[in-house]
PyMOL Python script that loads the backbone (N, CA, C, O; Angstrom):
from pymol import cmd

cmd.read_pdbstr("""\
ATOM      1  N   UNK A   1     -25.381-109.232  23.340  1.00  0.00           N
ATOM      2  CA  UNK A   1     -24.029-109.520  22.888  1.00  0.00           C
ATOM      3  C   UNK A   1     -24.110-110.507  21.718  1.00  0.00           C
ATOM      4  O   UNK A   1     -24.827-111.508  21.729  1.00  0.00           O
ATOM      5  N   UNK A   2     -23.099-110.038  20.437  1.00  0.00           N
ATOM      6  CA  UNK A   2     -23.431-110.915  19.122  1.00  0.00           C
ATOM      7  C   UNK A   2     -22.937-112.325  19.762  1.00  0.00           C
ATOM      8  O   UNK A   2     -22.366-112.438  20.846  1.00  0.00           O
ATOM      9  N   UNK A   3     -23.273-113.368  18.876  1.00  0.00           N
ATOM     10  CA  UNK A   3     -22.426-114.868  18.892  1.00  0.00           C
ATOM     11  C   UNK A   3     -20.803-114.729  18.839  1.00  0.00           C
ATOM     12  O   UNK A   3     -20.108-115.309  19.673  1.00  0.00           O
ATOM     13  N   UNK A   4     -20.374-114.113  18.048  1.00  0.00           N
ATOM     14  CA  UNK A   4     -19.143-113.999  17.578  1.00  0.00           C
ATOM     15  C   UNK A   4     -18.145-112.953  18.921  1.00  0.00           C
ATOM     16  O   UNK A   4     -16.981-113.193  19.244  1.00  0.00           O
ATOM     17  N   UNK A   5     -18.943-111.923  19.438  1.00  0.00           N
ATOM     18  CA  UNK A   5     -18.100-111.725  21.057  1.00  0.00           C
ATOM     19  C   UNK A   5     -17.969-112.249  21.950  1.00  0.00           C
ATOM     20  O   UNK A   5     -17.134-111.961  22.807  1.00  0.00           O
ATOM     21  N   UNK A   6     -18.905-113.332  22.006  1.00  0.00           N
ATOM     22  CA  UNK A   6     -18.539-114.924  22.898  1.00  0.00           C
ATOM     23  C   UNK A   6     -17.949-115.426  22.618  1.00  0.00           C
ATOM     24  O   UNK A   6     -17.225-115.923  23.481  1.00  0.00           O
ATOM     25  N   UNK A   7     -17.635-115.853  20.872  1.00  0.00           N
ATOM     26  CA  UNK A   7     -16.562-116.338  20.672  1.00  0.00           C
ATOM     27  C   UNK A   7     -15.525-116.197  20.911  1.00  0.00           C
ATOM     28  O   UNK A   7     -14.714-117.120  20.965  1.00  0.00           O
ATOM     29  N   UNK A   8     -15.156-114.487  21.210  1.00  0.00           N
ATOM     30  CA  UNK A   8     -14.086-114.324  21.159  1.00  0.00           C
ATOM     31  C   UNK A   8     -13.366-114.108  22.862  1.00  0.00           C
ATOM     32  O   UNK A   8     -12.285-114.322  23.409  1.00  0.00           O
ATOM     33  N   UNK A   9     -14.360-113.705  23.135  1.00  0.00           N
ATOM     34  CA  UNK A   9     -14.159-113.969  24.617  1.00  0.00           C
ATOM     35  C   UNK A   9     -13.728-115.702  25.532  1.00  0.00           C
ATOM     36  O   UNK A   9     -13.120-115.921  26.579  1.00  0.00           O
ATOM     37  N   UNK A  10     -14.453-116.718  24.427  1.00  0.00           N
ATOM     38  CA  UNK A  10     -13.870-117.834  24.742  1.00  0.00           C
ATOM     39  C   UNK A  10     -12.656-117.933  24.274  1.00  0.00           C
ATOM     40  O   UNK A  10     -11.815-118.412  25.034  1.00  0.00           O
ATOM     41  N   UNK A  11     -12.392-117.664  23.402  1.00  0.00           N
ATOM     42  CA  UNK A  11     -10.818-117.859  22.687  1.00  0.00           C
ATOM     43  C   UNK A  11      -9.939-116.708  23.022  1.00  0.00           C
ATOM     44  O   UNK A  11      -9.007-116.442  22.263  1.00  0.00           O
ATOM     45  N   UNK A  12     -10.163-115.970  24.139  1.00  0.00           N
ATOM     46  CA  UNK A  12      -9.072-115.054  24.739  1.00  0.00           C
ATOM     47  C   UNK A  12      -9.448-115.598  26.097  1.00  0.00           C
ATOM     48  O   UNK A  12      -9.180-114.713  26.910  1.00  0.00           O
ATOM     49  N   UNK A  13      -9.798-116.337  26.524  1.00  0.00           N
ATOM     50  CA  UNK A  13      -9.998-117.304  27.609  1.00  0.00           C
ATOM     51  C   UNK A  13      -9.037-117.987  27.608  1.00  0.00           C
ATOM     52  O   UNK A  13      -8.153-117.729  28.425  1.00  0.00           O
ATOM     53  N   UNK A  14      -8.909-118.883  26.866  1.00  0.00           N
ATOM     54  CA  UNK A  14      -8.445-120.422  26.626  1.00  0.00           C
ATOM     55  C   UNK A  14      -7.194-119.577  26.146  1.00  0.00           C
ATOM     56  O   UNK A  14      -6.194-120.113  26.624  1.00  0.00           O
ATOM     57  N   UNK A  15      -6.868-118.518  25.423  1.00  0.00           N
ATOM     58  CA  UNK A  15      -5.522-118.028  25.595  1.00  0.00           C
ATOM     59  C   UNK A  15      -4.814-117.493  26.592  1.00  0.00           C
ATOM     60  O   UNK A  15      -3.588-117.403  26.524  1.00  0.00           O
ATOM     61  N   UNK A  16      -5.559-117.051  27.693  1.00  0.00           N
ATOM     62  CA  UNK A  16      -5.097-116.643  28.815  1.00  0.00           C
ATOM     63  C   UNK A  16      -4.595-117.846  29.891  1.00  0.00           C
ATOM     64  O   UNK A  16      -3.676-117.773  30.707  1.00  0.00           O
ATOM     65  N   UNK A  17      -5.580-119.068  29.598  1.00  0.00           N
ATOM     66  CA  UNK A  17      -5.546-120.137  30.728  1.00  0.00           C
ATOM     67  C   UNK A  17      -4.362-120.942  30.577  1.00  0.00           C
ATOM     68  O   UNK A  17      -3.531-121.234  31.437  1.00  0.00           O
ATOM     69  N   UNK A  18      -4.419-121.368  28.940  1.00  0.00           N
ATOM     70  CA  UNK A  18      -3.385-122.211  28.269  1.00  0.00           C
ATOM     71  C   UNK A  18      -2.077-121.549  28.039  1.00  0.00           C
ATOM     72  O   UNK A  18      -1.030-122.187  27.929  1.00  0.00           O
ATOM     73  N   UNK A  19      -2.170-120.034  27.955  1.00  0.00           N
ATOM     74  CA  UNK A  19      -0.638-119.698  27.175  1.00  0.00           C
ATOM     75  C   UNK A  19       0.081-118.610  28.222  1.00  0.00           C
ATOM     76  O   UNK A  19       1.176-118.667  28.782  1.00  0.00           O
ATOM     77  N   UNK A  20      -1.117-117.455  28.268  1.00  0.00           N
ATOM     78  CA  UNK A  20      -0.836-116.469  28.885  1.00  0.00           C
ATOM     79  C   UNK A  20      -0.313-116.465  30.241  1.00  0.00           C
ATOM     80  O   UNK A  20       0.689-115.813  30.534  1.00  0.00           O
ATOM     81  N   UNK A  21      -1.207-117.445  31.402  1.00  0.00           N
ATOM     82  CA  UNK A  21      -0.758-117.509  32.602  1.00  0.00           C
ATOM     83  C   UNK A  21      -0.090-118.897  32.992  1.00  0.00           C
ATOM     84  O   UNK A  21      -0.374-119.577  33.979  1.00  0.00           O
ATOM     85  N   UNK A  22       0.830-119.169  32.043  1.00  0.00           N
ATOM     86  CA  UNK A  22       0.769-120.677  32.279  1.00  0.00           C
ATOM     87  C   UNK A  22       2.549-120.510  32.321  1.00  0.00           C
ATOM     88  O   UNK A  22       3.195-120.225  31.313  1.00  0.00           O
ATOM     89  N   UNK A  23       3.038-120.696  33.396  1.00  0.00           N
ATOM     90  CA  UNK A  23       4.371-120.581  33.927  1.00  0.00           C
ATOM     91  C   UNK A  23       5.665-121.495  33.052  1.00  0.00           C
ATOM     92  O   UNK A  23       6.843-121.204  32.841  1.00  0.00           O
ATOM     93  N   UNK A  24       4.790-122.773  32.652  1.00  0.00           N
ATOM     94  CA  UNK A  24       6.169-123.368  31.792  1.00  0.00           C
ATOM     95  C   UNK A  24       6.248-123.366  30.481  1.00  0.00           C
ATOM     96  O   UNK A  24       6.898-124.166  29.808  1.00  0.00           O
ATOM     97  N   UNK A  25       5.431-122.251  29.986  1.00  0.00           N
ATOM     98  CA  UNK A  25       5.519-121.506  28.792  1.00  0.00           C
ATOM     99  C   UNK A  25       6.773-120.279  29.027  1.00  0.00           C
ATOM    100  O   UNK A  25       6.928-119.497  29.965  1.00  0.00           O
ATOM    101  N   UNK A  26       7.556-120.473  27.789  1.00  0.00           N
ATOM    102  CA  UNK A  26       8.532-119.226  27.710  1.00  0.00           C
ATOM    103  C   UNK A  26       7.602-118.207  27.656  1.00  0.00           C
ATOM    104  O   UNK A  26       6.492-118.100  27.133  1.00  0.00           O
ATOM    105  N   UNK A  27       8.575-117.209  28.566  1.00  0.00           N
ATOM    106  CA  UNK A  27       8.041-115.982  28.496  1.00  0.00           C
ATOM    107  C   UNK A  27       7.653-115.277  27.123  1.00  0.00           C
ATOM    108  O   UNK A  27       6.475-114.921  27.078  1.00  0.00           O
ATOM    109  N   UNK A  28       8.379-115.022  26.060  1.00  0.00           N
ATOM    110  CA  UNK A  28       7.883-114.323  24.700  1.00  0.00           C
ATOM    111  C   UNK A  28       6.551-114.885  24.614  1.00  0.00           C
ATOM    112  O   UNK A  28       5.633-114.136  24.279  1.00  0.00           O
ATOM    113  N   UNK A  29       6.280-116.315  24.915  1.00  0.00           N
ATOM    114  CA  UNK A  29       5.072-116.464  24.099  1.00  0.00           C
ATOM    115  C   UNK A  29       4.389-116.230  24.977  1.00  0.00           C
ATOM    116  O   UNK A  29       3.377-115.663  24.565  1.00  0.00           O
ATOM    117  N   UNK A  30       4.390-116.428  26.516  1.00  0.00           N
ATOM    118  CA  UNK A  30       3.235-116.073  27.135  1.00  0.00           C
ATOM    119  C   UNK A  30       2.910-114.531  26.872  1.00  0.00           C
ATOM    120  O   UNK A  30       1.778-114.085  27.056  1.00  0.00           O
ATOM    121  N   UNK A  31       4.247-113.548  26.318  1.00  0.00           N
ATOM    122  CA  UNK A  31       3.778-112.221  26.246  1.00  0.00           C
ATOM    123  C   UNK A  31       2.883-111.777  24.941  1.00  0.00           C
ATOM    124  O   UNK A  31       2.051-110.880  24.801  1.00  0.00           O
ATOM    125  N   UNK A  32       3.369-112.720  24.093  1.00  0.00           N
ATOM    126  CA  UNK A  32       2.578-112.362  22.785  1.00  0.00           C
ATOM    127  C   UNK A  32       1.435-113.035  23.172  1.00  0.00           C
ATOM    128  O   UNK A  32       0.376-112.467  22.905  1.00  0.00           O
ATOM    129  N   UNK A  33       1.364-114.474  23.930  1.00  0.00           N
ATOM    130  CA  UNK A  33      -0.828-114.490  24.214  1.00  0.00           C
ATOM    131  C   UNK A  33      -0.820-113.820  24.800  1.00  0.00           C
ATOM    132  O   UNK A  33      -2.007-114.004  25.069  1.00  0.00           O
ATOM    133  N   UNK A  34      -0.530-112.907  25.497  1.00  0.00           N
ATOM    134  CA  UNK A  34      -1.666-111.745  26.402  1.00  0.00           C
ATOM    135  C   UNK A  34      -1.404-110.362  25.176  1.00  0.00           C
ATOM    136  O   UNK A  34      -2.092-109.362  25.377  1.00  0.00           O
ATOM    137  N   UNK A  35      -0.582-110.341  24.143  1.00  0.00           N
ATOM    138  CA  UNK A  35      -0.909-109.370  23.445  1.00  0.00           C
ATOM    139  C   UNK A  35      -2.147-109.438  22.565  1.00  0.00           C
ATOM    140  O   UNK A  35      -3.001-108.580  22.342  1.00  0.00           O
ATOM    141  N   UNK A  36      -2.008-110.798  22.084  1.00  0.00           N
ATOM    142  CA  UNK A  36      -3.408-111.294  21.427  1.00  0.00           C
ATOM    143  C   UNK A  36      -4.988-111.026  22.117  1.00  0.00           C
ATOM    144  O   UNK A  36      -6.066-110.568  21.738  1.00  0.00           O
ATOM    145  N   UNK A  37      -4.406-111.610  23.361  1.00  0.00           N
ATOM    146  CA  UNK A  37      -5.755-111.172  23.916  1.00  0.00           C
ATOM    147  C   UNK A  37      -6.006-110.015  24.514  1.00  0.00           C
ATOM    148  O   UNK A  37      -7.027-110.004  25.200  1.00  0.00           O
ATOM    149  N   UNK A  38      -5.192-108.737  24.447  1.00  0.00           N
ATOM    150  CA  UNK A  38      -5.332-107.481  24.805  1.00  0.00           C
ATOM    151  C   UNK A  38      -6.012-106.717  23.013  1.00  0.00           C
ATOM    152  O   UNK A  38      -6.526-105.603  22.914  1.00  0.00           O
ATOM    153  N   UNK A  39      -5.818-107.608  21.953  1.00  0.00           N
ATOM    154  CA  UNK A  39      -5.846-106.900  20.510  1.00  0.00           C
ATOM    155  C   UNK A  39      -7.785-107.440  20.101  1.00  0.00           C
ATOM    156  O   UNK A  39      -8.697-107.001  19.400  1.00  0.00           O
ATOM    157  N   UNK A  40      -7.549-108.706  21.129  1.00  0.00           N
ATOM    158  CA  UNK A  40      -9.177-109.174  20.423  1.00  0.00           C
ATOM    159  C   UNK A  40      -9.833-108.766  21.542  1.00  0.00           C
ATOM    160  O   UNK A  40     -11.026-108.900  21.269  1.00  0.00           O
ATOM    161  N   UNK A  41      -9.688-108.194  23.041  1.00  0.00           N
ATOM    162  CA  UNK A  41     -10.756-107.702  23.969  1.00  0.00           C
ATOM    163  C   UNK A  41     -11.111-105.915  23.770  1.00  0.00           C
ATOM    164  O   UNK A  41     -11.998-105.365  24.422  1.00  0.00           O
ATOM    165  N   UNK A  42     -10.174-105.133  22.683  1.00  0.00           N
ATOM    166  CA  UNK A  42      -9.710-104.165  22.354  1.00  0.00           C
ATOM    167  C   UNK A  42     -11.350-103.443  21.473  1.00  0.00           C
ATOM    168  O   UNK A  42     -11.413-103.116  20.287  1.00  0.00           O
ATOM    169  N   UNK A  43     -12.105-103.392  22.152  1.00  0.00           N
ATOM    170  CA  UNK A  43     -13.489-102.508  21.545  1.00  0.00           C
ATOM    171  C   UNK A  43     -13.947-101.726  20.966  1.00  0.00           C
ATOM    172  O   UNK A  43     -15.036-101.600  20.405  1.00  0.00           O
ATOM    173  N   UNK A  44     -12.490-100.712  21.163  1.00  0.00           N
ATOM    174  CA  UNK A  44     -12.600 -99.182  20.132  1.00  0.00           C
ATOM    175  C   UNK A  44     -12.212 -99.806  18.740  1.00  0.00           C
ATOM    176  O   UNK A  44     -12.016 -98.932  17.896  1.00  0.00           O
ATOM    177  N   UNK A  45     -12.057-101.054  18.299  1.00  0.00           N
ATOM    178  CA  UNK A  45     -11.496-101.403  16.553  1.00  0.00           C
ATOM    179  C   UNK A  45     -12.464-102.259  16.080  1.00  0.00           C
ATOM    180  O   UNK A  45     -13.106-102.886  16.923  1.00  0.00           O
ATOM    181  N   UNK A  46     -12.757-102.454  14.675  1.00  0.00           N
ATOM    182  CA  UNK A  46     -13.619-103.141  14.339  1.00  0.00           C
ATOM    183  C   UNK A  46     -12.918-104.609  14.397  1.00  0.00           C
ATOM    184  O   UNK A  46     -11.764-104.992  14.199  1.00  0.00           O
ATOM    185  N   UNK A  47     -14.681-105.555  14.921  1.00  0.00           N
ATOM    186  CA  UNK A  47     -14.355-107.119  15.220  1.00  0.00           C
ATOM    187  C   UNK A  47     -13.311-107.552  13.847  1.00  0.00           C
ATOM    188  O   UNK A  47     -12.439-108.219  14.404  1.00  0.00           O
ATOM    189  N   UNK A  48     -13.090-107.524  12.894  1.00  0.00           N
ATOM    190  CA  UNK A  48     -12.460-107.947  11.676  1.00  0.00           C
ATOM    191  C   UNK A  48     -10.937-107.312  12.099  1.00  0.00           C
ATOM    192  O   UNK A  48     -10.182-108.281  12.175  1.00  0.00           O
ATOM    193  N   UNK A  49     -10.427-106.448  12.310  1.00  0.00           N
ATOM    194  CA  UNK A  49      -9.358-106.078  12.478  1.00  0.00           C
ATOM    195  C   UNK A  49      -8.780-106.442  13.910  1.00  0.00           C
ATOM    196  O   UNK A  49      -7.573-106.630  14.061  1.00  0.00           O
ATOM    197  N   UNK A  50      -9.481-106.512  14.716  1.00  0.00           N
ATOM    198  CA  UNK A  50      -9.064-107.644  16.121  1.00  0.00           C
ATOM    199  C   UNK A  50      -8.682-108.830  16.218  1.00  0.00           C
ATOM    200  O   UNK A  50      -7.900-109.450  16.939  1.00  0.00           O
ATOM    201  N   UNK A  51      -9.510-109.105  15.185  1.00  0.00           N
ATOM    202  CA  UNK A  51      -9.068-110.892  14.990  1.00  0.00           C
ATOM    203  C   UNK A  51      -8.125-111.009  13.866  1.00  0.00           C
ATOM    204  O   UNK A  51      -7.699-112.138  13.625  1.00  0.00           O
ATOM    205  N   UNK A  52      -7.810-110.219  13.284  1.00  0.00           N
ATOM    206  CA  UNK A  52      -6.457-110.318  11.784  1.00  0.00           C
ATOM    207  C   UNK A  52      -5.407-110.230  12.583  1.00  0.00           C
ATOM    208  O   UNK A  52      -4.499-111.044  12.416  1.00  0.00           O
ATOM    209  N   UNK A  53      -5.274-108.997  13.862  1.00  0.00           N
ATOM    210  CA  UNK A  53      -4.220-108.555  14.560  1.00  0.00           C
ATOM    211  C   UNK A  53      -4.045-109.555  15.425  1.00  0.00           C
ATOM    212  O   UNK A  53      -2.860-109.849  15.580  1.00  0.00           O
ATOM    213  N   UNK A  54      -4.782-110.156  16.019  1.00  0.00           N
ATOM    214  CA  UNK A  54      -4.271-111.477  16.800  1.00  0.00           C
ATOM    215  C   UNK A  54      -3.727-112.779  16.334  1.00  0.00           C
ATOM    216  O   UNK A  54      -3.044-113.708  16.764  1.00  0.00           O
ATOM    217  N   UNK A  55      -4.432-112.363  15.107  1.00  0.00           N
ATOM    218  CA  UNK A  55      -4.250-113.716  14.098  1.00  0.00           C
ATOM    219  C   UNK A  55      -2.392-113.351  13.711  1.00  0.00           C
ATOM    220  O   UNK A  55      -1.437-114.117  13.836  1.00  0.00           O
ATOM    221  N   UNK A  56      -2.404-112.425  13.399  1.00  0.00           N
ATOM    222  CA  UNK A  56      -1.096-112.220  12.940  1.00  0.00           C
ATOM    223  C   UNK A  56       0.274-112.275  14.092  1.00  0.00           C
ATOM    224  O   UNK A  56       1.480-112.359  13.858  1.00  0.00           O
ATOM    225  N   UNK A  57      -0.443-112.193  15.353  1.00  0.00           N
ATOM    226  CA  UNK A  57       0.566-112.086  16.504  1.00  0.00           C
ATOM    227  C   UNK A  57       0.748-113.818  16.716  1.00  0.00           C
ATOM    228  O   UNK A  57       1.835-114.389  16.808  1.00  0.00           O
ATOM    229  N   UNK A  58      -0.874-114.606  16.777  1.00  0.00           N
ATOM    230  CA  UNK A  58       0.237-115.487  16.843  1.00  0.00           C
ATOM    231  C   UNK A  58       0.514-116.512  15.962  1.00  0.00           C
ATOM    232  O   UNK A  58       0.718-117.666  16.337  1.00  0.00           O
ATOM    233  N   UNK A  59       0.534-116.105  14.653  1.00  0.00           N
ATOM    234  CA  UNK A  59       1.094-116.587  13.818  1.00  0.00           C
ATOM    235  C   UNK A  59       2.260-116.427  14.117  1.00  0.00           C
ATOM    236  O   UNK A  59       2.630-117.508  14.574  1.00  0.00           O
ATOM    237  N   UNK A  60       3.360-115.477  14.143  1.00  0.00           N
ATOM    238  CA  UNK A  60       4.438-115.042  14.336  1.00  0.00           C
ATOM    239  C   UNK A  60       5.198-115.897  15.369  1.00  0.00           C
ATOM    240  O   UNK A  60       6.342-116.325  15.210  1.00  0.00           O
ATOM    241  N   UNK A  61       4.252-116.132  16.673  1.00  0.00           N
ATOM    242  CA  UNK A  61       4.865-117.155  18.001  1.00  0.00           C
ATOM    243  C   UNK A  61       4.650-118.485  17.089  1.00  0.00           C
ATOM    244  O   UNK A  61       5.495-119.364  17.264  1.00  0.00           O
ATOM    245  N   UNK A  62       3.811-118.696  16.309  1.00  0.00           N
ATOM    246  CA  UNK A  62       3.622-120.325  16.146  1.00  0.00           C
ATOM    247  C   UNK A  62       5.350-120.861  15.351  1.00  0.00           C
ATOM    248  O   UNK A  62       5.801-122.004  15.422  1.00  0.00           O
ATOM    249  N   UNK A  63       5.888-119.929  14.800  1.00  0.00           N
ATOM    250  CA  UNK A  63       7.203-120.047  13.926  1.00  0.00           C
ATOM    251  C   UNK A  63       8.619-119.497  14.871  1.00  0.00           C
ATOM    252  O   UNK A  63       9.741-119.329  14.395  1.00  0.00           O
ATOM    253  N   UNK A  64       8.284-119.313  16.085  1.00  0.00           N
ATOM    254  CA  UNK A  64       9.331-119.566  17.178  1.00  0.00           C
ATOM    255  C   UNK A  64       9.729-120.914  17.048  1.00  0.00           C
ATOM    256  O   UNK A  64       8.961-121.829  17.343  1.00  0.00           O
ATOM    257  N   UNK A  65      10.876-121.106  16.626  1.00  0.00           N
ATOM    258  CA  UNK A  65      12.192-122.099  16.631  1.00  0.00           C
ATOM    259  C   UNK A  65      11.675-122.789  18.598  1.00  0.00           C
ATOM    260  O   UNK A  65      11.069-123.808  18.930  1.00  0.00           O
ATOM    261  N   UNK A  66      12.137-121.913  19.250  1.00  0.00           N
ATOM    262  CA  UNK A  66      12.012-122.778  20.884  1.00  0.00           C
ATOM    263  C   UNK A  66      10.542-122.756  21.434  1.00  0.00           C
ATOM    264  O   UNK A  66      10.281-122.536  22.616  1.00  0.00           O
ATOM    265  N   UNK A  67       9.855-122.941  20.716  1.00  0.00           N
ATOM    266  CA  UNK A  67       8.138-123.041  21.572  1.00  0.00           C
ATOM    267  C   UNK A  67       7.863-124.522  21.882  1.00  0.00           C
ATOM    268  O   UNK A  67       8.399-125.330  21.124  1.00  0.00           O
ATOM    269  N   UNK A  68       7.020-125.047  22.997  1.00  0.00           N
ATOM    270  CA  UNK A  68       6.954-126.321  22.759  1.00  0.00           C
ATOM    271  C   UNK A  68       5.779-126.651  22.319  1.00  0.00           C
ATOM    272  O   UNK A  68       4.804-125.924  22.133  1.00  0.00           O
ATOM    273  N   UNK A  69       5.956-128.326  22.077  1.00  0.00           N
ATOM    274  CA  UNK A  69       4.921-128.333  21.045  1.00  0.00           C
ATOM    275  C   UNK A  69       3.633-128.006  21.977  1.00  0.00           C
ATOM    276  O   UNK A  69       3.081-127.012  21.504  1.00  0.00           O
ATOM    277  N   UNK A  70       3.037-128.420  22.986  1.00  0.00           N
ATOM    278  CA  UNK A  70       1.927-128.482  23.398  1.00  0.00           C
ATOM    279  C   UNK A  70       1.702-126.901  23.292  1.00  0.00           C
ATOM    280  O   UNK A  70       0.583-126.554  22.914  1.00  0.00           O
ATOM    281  N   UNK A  71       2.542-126.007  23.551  1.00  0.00           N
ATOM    282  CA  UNK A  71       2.190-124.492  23.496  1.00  0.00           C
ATOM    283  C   UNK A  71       1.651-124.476  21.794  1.00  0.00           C
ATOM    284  O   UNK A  71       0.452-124.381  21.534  1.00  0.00           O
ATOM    285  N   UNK A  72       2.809-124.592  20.606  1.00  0.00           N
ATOM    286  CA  UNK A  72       2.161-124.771  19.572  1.00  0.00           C
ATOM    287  C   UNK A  72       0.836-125.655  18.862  1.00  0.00           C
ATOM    288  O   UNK A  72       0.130-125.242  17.942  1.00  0.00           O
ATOM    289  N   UNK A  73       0.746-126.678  19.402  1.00  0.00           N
ATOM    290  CA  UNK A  73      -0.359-127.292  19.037  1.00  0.00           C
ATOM    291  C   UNK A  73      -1.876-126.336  19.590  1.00  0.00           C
ATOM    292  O   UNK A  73      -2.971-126.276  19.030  1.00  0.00           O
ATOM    293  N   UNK A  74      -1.546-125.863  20.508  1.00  0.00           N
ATOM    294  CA  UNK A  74      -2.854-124.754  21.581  1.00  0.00           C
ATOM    295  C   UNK A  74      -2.877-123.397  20.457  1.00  0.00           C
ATOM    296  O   UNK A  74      -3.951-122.835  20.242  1.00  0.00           O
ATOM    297  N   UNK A  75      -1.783-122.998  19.867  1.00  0.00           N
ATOM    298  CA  UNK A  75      -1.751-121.811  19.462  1.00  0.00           C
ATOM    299  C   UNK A  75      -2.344-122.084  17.344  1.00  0.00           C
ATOM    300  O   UNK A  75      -2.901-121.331  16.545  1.00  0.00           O
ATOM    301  N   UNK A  76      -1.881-123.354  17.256  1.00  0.00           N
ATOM    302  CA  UNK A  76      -2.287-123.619  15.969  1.00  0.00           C
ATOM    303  C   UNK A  76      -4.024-124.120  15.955  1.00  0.00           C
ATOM    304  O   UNK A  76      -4.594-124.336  14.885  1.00  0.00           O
ATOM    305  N   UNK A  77      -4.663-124.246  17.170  1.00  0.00           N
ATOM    306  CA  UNK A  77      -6.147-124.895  17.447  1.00  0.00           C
ATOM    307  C   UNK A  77      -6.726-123.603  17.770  1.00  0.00           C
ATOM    308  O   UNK A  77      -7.948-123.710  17.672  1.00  0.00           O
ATOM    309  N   UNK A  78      -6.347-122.298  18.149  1.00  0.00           N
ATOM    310  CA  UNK A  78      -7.017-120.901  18.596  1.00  0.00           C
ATOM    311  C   UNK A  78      -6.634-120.608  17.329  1.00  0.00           C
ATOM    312  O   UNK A  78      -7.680-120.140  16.880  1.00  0.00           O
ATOM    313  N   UNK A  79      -5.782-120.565  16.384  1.00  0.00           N
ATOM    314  CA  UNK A  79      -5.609-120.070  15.162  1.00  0.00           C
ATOM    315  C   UNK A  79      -6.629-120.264  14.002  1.00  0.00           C
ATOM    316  O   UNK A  79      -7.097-119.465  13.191  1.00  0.00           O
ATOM    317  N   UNK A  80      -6.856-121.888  14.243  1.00  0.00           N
ATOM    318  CA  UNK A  80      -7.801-122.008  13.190  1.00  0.00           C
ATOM    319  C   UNK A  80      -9.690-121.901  13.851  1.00  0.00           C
ATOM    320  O   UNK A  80     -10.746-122.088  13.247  1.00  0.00           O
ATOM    321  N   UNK A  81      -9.421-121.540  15.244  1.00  0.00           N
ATOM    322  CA  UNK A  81     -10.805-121.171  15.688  1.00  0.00           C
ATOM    323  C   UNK A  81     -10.816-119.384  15.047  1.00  0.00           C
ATOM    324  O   UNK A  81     -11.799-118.963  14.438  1.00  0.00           O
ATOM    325  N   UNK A  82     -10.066-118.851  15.206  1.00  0.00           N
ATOM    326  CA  UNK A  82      -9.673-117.194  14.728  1.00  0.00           C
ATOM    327  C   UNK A  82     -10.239-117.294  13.531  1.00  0.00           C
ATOM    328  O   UNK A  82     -11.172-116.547  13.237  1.00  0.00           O
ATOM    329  N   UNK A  83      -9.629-118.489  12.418  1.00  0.00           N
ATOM    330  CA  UNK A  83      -9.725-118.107  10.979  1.00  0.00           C
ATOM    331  C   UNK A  83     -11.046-118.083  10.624  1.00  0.00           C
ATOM    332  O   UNK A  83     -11.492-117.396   9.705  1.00  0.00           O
ATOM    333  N   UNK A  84     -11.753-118.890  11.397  1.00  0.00           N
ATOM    334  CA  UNK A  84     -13.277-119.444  11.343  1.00  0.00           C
ATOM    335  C   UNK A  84     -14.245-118.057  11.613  1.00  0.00           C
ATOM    336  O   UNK A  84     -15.197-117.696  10.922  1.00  0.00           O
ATOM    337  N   UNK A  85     -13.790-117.507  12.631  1.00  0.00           N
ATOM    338  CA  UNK A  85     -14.759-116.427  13.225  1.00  0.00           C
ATOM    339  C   UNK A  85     -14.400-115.233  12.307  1.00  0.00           C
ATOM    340  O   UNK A  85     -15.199-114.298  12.263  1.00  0.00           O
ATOM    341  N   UNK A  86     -13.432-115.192  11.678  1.00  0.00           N
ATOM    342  CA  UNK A  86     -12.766-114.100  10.483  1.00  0.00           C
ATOM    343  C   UNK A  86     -13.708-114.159   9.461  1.00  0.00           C
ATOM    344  O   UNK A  86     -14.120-113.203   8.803  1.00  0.00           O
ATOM    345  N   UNK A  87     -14.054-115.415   9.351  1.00  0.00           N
ATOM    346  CA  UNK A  87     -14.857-115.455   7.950  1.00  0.00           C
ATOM    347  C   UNK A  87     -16.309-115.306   7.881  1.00  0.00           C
ATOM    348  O   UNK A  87     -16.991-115.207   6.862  1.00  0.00           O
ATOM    349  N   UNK A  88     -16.781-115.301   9.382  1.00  0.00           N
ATOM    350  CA  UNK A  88     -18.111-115.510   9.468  1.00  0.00           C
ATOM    351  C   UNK A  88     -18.586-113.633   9.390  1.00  0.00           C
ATOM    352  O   UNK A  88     -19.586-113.124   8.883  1.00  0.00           O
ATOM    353  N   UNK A  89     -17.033-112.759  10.343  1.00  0.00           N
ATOM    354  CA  UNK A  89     -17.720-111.454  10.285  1.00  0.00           C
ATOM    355  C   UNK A  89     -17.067-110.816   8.806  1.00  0.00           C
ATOM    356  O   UNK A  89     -17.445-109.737   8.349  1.00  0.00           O
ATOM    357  N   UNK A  90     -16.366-111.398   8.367  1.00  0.00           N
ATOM    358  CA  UNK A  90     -16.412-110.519   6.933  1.00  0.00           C
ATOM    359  C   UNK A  90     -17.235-110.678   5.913  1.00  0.00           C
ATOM    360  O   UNK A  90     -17.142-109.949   4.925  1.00  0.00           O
TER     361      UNK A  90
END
""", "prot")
cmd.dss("prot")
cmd.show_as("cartoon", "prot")
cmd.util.cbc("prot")
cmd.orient("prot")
């Protein structure tokens, strides 16, 4: 297994623990982290287009008006772990 599918497996971890199953998160966003992490565990697409598509989902939650911050601060720290691993496989 490359470095970079651990990576990503940690960071659809820590999205599942922190956002996805985490009850006093509004629902939209817990639905968009488990879309994220259904787009980066997603095998039939290339690693570069898994991580743009997640990148772009939660970009989209990070500019929810009602998110709180600790949800945003978690989603802006997996964002810039995303941007990192974006650059290493392109």
């Amino acid at each position: 297994m490359a470095a970079s599918d651990v990576r990503i497996k940690q960071v659809a971890n820590e999205l599942e623990g922190r956002l996805a199953n985490d009850n006093g998160v509004p629902r939209n966003i817990r639905k968009g982290a488990s879309d994220a992490v259904s787009l980066l565990l997603d095998n039939g697409k290339a690693l570069d287009l898994r991580v743009s598509s997640a990148i772009n989902v939660l970009a989209d939650l990070s500019n929810d008006p009602n998110i709180p911050m600790e949800s945003w601060s978690t989603i802006m720290q997996i964002l810039s772990d995303l941007e990192v691993i974006l650059k290493e496989v392109s």
